[in-house]
N, C-alpha and C positions, 0 to 999 in steps of 0.2 A: 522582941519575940525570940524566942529561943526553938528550935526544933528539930527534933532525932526522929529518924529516919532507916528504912533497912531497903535498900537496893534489889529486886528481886526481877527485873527486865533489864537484859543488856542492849544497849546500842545509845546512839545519840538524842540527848535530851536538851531540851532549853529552860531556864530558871530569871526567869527575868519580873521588871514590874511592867502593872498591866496601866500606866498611865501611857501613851505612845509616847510623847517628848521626853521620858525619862529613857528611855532605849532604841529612839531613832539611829539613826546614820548621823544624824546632823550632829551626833555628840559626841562623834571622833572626831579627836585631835589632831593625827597625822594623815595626811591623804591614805586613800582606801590603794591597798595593794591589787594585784591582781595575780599573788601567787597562787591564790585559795579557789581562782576561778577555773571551775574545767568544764569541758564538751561547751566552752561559749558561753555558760548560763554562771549565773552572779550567784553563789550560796547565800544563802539569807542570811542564817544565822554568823557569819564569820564578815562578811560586805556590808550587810544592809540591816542591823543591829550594831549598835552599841551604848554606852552607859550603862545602865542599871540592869546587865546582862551577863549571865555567866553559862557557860556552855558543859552539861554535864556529860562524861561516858563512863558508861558501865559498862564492863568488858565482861565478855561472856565467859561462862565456862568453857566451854569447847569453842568447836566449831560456831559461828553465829550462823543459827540459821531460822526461817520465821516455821511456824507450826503447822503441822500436816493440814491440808485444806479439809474444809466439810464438803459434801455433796451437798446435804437438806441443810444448806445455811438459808435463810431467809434475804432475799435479794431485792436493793431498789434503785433504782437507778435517779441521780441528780444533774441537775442542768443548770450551770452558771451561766447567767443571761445580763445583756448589755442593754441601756434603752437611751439613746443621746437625749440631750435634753431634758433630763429630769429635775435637775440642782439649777437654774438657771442655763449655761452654757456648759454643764458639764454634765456626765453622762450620770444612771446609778447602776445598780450593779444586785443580782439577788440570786440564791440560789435556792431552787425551784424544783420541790420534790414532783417526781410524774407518776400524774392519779389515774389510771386505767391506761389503755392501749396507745393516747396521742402524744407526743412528748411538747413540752411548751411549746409556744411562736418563739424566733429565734431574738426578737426584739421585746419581749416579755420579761418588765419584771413585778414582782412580787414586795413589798417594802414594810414589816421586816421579813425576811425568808422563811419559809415553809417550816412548821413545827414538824421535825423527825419523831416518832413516837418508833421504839424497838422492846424491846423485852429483855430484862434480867437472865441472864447464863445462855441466851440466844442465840447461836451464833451467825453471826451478819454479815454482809457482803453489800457494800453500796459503791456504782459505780459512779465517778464523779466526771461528766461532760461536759468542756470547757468551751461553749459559743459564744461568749467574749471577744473583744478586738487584744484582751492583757491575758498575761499572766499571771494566775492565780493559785493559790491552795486551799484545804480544810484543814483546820485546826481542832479536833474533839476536845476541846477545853473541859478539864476534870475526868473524860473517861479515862479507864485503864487499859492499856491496850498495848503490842505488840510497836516498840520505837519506828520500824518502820512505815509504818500508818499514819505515824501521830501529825502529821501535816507541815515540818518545817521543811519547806524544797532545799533541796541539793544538803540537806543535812540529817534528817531525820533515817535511820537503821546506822548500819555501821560500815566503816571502810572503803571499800569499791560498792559494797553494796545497799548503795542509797537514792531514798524518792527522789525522784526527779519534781519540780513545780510542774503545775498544769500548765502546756502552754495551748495558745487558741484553739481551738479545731482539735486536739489533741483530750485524751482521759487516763482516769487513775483508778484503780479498784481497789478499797480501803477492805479490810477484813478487821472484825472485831467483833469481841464476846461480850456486854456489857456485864461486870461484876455488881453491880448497884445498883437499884431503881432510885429513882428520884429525878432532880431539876437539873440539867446540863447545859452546854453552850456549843455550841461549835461555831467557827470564824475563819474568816484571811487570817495566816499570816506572810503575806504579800503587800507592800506598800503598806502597810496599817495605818496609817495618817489620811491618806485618801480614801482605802476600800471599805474599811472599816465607819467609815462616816456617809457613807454610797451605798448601805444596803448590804454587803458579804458582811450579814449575819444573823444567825438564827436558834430556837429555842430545839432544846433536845431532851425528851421526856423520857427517860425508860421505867416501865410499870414492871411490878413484880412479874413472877414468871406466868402466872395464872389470870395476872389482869389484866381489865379493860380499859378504854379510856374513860376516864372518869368526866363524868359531864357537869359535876359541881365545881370543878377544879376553874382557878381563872388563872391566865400567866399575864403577866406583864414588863415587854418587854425595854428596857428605856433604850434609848441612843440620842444621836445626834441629827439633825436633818440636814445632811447633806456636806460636802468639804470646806466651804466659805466661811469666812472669819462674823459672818452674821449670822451662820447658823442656831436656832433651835433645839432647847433639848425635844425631844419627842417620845411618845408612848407608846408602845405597837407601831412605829412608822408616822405616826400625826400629833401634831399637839393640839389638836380637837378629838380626842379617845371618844367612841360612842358610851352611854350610861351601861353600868354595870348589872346583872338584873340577878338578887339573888331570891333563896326561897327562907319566908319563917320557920326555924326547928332543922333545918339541916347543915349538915357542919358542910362550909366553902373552903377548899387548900386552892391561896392565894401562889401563886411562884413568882416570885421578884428577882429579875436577871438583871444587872448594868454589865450594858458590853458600852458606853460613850466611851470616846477613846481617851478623852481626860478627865471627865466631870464625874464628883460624887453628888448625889440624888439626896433628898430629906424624904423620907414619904410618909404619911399618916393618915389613920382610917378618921373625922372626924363624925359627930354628930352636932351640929350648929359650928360654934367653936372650940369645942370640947371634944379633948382624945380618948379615944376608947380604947378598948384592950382586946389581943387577937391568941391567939396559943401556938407557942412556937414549935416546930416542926420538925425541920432540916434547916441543915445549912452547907452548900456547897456540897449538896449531893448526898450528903451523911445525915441518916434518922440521928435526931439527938435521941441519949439516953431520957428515961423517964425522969431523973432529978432536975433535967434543963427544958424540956417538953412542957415548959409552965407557962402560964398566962402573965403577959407580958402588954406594958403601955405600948398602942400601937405606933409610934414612931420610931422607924428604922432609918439610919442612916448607910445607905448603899454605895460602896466603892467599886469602882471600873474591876470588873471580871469574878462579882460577886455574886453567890445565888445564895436565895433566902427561900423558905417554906413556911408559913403561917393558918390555922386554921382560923375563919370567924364562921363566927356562929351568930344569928341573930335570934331572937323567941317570938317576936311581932314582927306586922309591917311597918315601916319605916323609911325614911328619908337621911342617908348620908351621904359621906363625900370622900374621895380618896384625893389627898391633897401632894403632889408632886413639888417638893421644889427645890429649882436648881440654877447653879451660877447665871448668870447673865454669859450672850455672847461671847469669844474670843476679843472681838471689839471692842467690847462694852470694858471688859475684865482688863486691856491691854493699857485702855485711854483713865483707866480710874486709881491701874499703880502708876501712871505717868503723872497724875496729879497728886498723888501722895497717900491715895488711899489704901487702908491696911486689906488684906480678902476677906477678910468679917462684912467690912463695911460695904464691898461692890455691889451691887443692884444684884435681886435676883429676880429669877421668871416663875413663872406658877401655871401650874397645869390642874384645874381640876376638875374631875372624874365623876358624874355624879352615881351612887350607889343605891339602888331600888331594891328595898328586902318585900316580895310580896308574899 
């Protein structure tokens, strides 16, 4: 892959792969310094990264400074919430947008996180509430927006003046314009290996300037169930998704997100055994042009931190199926190269979905 680029936000960026074991910690070599660490707290991006990671700055024109605030920004306030015992003996983890005057229970979560729904050229203000036992972030994975927002703790703006990570009890006020309507993600990036497989993460919608939310629309969102080397992929949080219910004659935009922290997903729309065709959309937030906006065989293959847009349309009632499928456990995948098998060959799991056009 080749790709050019023009720099137009200064301060500190991350460019990394979105598999976590390609740019864990665990893949430094030399013991972790602690020259990079200040005010006690570990920077992510220089500590608690490495491999497949590279750290970008763009230096400002002038002065760095972030942009005059809105008064009539549109404001919501989020709650990162803890619940022990969710994964077996380990806790999960979700962040939980608040719907009218109560703010969650502080033991409340949500699995996967609250679809954020904002508006193109909007300007936003979301305050982020950290009721947690850890330390955490938000990551607006694909939005464009101001380095100091972008959610990498002790890294993200520039020089002295940089976000601090959420710590417990403690909050962040993120400010940002959305430039684009479409499918987005937002995420940890805190521990990604644990929190990331625990629920910190969730679907981010932003509708053109004038729209609603669309009630044709379906998303789905895949991950992992939980931290354990026997986890599950899952689909909206379960790998039992309820049936999908759509209507004859009206066009459905499908959103397909993979936030699994290592697994890429197969997915297809069938009818019996037989793949059908959906009409391609967006991709990672970007309307395609009309020459790629074509009708396309419904199997996509979805890699970790990718988002897809498809519309189906059906013209009767009908009976199909949305078929999921994806590697076998960490377990399963571990005990199958010890025996000599190639990753074609490892077992996979299957999810599927059944699709009601009435």
């Amino acid at each position: 892959m080749a790709m050019t680029w023009v720099p137009t936000r200064p301060g500190n960026w991350i460019f990394h792969c979105h598999i976590v074991t390609h740019m864990s910690d665990a893949s430094r070599l030399p013991p972790v310094s602690n020259a990079s660490m200040s005010n006690g707290h570990m920077n992510h991006a220089e500590n608690g990264m490495a491999g497949l990671v590279v750290g970008l700055r763009v230096l400002p024109k002038g002065k760095f400074a972030l942009t005059q605030q809105n008064s009539t920004r549109k404001r919501l306030r989020v709650f990162i919430t803890q619940k022990e015992h969710v994964y077996g003996d380990q806790p999960g983890y979700s962040y939980i947008l608040q719907e009218g005057a109560t703010p969650p229970a502080f033991d409340s979560v949500r699995i996967p996180s609250s679809t954020i729904t904002v508006r193109q050229n909007e300007p936003t203000e979301i305050t982020v509430i950290n009721r947690s036992k850890t330390t955490a972030t938000i990551h607006w994975h694909g939005i464009e927006l101001e380095s100091y927002y972008d959610g990498v703790g002790d890294w993200s703006g520039w020089n002295s003046f940089v976000a601090p990570s959420i710590a417990p009890g403690d909050s962040f006020v993120v400010r940002m314009t959305p430039q684009r309507a479409g499918t987005f993600i937002y995420h940890t990036h805190t521990d990604e290996n644990t929190q990331l497989s625990s629920g910190l993460y969730g679907a981010m919608i932003v509708l053109p300037p004038n729209g609603v939310r669309d009630t044709t629309e379906r998303v789905f969102l895949l991950g992992i169930g939980g931290p354990d080397d026997n986890a599950h992929a899952v689909v909206n949080g379960t790998s039992k998704p309820a049936p999908i219910d759509l209507r004859a004659g009206v066009p459905h935009r499908f959103r397909f997100i993979n936030i699994s922290p290592l697994e890429s997903h197969t997915v297809q729309l069938l009818s019996g055994n037989t793949v059908q065709t959906w009409r391609a959309l967006a991709k990672d937030g970007a309307e395609l042009p009309p020459q790629q906006a074509t009708s396309l065989t419904s199997s996509l293959v979805l890699h970790p931190g990718e988002t897809y847009d498809f519309e189906v349309m059906r013209a009767k009632p009908e009976s199909l199926k949305l078929k999921v499928i994806s590697p076998e456990t960490i377990q399963v995948r571990r005990a199958g190269l010890a025996k000599g098998l190639t990753r074609e060959t490892i077992p996979r799991s299957t999810i599927e979905i059944p699709v009601i056009v009435h």
